[in-house]
C-alpha positions in Angstrom: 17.8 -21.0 81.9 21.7 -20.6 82.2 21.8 -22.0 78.5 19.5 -19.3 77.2 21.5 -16.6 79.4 24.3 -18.1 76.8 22.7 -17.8 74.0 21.9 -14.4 74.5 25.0 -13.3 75.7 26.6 -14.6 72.7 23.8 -12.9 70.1 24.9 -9.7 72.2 28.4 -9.7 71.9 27.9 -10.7 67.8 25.2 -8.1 67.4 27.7 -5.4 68.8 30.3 -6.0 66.8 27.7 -6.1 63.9 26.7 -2.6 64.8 30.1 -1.2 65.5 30.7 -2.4 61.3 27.6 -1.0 60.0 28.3 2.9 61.9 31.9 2.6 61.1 31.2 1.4 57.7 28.2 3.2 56.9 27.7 6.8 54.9 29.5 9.4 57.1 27.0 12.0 55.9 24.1 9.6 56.9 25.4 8.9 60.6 26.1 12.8 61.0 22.4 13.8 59.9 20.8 11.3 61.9 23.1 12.6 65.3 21.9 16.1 64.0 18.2 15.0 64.2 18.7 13.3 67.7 20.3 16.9 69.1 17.8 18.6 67.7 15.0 16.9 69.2 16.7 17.1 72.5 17.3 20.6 72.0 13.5 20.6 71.4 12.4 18.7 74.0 14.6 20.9 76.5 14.9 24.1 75.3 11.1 25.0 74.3 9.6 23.9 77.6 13.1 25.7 79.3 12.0 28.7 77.6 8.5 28.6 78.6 8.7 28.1 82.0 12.0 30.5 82.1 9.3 33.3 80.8 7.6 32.8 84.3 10.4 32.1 86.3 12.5 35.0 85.2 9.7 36.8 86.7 9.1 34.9 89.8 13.3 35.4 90.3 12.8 39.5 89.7 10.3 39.6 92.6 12.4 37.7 94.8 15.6 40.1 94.2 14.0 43.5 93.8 10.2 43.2 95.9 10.0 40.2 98.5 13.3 39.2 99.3 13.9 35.7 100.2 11.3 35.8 103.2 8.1 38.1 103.0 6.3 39.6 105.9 3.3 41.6 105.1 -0.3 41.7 106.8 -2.8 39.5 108.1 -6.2 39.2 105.8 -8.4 41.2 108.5 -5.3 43.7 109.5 -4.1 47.1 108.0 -0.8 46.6 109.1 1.3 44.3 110.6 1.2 44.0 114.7 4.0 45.0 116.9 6.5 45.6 114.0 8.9 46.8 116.1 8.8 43.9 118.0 9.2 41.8 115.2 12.2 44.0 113.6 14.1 43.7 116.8 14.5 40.0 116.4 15.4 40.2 112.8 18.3 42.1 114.2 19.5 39.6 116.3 18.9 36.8 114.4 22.4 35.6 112.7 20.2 33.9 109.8 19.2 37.1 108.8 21.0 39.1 106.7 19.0 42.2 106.3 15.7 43.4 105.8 13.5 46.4 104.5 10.4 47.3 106.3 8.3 49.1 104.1 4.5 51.4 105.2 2.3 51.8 102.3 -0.8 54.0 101.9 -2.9 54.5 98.6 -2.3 58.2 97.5 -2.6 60.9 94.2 -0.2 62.4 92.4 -0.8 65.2 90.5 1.8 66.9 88.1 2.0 70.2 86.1 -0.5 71.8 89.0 1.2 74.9 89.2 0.8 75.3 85.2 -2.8 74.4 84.6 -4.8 77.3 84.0 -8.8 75.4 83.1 -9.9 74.2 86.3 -12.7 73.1 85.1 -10.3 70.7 82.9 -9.1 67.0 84.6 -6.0 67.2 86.7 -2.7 65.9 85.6 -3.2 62.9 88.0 -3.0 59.8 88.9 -3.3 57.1 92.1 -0.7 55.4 93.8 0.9 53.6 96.2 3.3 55.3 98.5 5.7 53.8 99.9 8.1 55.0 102.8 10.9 53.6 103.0 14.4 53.3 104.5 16.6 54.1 101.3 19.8 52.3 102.1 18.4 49.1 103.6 15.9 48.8 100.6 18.6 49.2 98.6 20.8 46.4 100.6 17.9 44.1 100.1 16.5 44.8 96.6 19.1 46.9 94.8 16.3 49.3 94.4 19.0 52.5 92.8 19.4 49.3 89.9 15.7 50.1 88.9 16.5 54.0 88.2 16.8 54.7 84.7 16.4 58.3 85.5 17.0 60.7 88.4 19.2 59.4 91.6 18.6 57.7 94.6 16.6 58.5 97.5 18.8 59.2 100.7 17.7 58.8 104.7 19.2 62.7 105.6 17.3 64.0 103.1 13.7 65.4 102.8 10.8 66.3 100.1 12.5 63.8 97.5 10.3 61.0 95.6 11.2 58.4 93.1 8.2 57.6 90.7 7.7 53.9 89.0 7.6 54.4 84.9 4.3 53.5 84.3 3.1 56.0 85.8 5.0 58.2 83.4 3.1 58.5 80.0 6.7 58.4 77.9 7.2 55.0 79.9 3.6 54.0 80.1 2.2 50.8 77.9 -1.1 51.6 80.3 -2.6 54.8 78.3 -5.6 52.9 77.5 -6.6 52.0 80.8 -5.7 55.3 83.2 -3.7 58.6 82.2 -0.4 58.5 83.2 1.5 61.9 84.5 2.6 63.8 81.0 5.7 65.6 80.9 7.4 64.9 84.0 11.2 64.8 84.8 13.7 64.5 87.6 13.5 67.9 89.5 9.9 68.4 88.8 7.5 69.4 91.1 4.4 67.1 92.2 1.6 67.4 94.5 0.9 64.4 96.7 -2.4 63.9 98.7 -3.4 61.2 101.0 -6.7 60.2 102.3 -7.8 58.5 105.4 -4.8 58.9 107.3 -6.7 62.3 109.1 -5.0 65.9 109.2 -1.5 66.4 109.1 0.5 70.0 108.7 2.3 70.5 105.6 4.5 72.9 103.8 5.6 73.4 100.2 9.3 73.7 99.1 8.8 77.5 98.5 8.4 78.0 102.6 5.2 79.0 102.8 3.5 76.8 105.2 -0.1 76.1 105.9 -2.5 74.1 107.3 -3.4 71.4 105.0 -5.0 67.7 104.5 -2.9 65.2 103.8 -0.9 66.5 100.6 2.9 68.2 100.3 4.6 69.3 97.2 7.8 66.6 96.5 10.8 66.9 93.7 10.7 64.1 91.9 14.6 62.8 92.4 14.1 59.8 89.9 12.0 57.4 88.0 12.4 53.4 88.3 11.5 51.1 86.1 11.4 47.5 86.6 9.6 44.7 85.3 8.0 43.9 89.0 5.0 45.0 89.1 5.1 46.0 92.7 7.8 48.5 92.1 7.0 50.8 88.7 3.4 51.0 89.9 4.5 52.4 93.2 6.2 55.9 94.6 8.7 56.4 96.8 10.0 58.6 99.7 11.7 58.5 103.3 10.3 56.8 105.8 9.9 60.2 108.0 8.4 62.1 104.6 6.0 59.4 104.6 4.5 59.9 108.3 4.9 64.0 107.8 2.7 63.4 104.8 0.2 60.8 106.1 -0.3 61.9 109.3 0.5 58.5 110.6 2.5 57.8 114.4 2.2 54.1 114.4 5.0 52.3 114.1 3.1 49.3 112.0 4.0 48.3 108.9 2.9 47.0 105.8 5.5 45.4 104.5 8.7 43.6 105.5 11.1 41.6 103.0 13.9 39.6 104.4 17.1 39.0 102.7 18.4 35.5 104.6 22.7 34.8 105.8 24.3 32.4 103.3 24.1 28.9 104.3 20.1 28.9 105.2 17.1 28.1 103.6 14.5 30.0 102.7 11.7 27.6 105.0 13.9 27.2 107.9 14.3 31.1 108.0 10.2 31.2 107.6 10.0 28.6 110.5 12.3 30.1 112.6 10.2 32.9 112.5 6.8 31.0 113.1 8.6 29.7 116.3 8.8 33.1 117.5 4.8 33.3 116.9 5.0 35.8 114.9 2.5 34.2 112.3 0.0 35.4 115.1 0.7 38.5 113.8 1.6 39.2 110.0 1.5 36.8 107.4 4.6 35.2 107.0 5.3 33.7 103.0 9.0 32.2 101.4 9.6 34.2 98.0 8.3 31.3 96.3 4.6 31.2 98.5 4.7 34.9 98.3 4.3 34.0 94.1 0.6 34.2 93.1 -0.7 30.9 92.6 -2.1 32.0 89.3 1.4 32.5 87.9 2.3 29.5 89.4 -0.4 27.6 87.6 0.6 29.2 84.4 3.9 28.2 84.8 3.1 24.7 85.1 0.6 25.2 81.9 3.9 26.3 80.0 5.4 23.2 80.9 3.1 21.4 79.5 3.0 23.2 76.6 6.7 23.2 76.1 6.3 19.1 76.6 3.7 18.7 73.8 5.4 21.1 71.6 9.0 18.9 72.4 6.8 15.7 71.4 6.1 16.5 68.3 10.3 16.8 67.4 10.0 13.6 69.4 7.7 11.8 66.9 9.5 13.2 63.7 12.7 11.8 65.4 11.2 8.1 66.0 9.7 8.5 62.2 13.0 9.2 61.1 15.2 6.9 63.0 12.3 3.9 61.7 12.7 4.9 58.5 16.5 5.3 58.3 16.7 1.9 60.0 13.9 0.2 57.8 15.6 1.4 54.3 18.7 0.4 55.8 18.0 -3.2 56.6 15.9 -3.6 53.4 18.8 -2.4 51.5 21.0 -5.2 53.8 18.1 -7.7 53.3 20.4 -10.3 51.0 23.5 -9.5 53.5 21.1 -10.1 56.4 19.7 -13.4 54.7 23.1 -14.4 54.5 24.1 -13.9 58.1 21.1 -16.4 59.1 22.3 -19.1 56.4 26.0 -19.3 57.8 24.3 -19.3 61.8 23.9 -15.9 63.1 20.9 -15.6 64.5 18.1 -13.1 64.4 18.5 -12.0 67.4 22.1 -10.9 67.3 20.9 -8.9 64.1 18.0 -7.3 65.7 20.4 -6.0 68.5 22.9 -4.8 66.0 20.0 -2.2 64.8 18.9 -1.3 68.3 22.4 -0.6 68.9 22.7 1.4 66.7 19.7 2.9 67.2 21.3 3.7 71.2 24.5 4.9 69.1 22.7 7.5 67.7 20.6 8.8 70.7 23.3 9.1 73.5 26.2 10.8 70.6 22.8 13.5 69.7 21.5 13.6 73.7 25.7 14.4 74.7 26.2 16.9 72.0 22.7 18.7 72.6 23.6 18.6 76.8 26.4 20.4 76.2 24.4 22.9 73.8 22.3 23.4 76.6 24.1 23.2 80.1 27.6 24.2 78.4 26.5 27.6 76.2 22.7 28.5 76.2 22.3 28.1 80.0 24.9 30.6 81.1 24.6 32.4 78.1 21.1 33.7 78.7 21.6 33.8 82.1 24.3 36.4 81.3 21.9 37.6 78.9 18.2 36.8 79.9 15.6 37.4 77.0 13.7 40.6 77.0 9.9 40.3 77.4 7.9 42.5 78.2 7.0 41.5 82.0 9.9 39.3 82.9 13.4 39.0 81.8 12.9 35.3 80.5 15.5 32.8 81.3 16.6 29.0 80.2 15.1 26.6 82.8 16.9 23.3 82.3 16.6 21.6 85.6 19.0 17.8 85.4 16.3 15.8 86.4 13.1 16.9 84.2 16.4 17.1 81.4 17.0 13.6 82.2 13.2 12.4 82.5 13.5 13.5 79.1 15.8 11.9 77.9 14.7 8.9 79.1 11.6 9.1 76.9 13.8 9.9 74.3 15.6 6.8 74.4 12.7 4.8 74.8 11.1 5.9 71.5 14.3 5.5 69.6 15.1 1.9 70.7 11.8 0.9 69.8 12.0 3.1 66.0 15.7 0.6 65.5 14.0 -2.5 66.6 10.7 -2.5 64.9 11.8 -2.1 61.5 15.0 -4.3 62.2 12.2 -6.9 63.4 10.4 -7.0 59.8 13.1 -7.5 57.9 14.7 -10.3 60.1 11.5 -12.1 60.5 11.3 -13.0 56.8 12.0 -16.0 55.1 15.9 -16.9 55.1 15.9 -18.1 51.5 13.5 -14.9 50.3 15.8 -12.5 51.6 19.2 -14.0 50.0 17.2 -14.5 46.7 15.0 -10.9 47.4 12.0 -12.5 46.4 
């Protein structure tokens, strides 16, 4: 046993220094295109399935920062809103792992524009159905940046009244919708729309002009601003004050719909969850991290993508191991006399074979290096700085170190075997053949 440890410890030391020759020695030009081919299909194996997944993800990362927060409260299956809210808000207060929150009441409502113009009656009204949502402006806007979402109009403010922001695709000059529903036409910040709510029983309103009458359910609002944002939850929703929203629907509870949680620094998103379960408030809304709050069939596409971006990655892979067998194989069967000649004087196959798969490892960590700095050292932060612009999500680079190096790993594998196997033909032949290259 210790004897064959020696023998191979001396075929590996020969073998590298037999490598280290052929790479220093070898075409320049060759040794660069075959590092080029190795980054390329690490780049590939990385960067499609990063981009894949970072089309879902993006997303899943918008509805944390500008809909659930980091913790999601909202109502139980058989509820309309979530018990003793006030309760529940109280010890989000007090609660040091909690940053802040936005408790949000939501209602199903229509909006109808251009009323005061329309002159047909008999004619369709200039409408369309909502959510509205009352909120508290500045602690939505401390939890979701919600004013970042504008692109036209201002913010919403807590000592004002009559104000509404509107989500874009509701808006026909926003709307990619048309075909399905008919989005408000011609309506801008400081506009004029009708807003009617039913089930919530009578409530008394007045328009802007003063005149005030006994109504049901529905006020006339200026339309401060429109957001747009790639979460669905927020451009398919309206917005007002919290104490609009109860003149307008009628309703004195104090129950919400809605509460996203924005956690302290230093805390995970679980432990703020189970905190919060301890209290036994699951008894009484649904309580979901921003990641459970995801719909599991976005979470099921994402893993789809992945294995998209995996099988699309493999095929680089197998044009890499084709290529590294083939640049191998035309190498040593252009060697063959040289490698002939090495067995004569002594040198044995084995320390040749090594010298190929050596070089074969050469070539995969110098391509694997230079394509992880492509990836973690520029196109990483760079889309991150600048995320890609789909339509539903602003797509990031997902390139998480241990799938990267899982990777990588495979990589490896198949190149080792593409340097060995064709190495292994040619040393396997006859001695005297190859010197004579018969």
């Amino acid at each position: 046993m210790f004897r064959k440890f020696k023998k191979f410890q001396t075929s590996l030391v020969v073998g590298t220094l037999l490598a280290k020759r052929q790479i220093t020695r070898g075409n320049f030009w060759i040794n660069l295109l075959i590092i080029g081919i190795m980054t390329l299909t690490f780049l590939s194996l990385v960067v499609i399935s990063g981009i894949l997944v970072g089309l879902l993800e993006g997303s899943f990362q918008a509805n944390r920062e500008r809909y659930s927060g980091d913790v999601f409260i909202s109502t139980l299956a058989d509820e309309s809103s979530i018990q003793s809210t006030g309760m529940i808000q109280s010890t989000l207060e007090s609660l040091p792992i909690v940053q802040d929150f936005t408790v949000r009441y939501k209602s199903g409502a229509t909006i109808e524009a251009n009323y005061r113009e329309r002159r047909d009656f008999s004619a369709l009204p200039n409408s369309v159905g909502v959510n509205i949502v009352g909120i508290d402006p500045e602690r939505e806007e401390s939890v979701t940046g919600l004013s970042e979402s504008l692109v036209e109009g201002q913010m919403l403010e807590s000592d004002e009244s009559g104000y509404i922001l509107l989500g874009s695709t509701f808006i026909r000059r926003y709307s990619n919708f048309s075909d399905l529903f008919e989005p408000l036409d011609e309506v801008y910040p400081g506009d004029r729309v009708k807003v009617s709510v039913t089930g919530k029983g009578l409530t008394f309103s007045s328009d802007l002009s003063g005149d005030s009458t006994a109504s049901s359910n529905t006020q006339e609002f200026i339309v401060k601003g429109i957001v747009k944002s790639k979460v669905d939850e927020v451009s398919l929703a309206a917005f007002v004050t919290e104490s609009d929203y109860r003149r307008l629907t009628g309703d004195t509870s104090l129950n919400a719909q809605e509460i996203a949680i924005k956690k302290a620094d230093g805390y995970e998103d679980q432990y703020v969850k189970q905190v919060l379960v301890s209290y036994g408030f699951s008894n009484l809304a649904k309580i979901q991290t921003a990641a459970e709050a995801i719909p599991k069939f976005l979470d099921d596409i994402k893993q789809t993508f992945s294995i998209l971006g995996t099988a699309i990655g493999g095929i680089g892979l197998v044009v890499s191991a084709i290529t590294i067998f083939i640049v191998i194989y035309i190498n040593a069967l252009t060697r063959r006399k040289f490698i002939g000649i090495l067995k004569g004087i002594g040198i044995s196959g084995t320390a040749i074979e090594i010298a190929y798969v050596l070089q074969s490892v050469f070539y995969v960590l110098i391509g694997s290096l230079i394509g992880a700095l492509i990836v973690y050292g520029l196109l990483v932060p760079v889309i991150a700085a600048n995320p890609i612009d789909f339509p539903f999500s602003d797509g990031i680079l997902v390139a998480d170190p241990l799938p990267t190096f899982n990777r990588f790993l495979i990589l490896f594998f198949v190149t080792v075997i593409a340097g060995y196997l064709p190495a292994r033909l040619i040393v396997k032949k006859n001695t005297l053949d190859s010197i004579l290259q018969r």
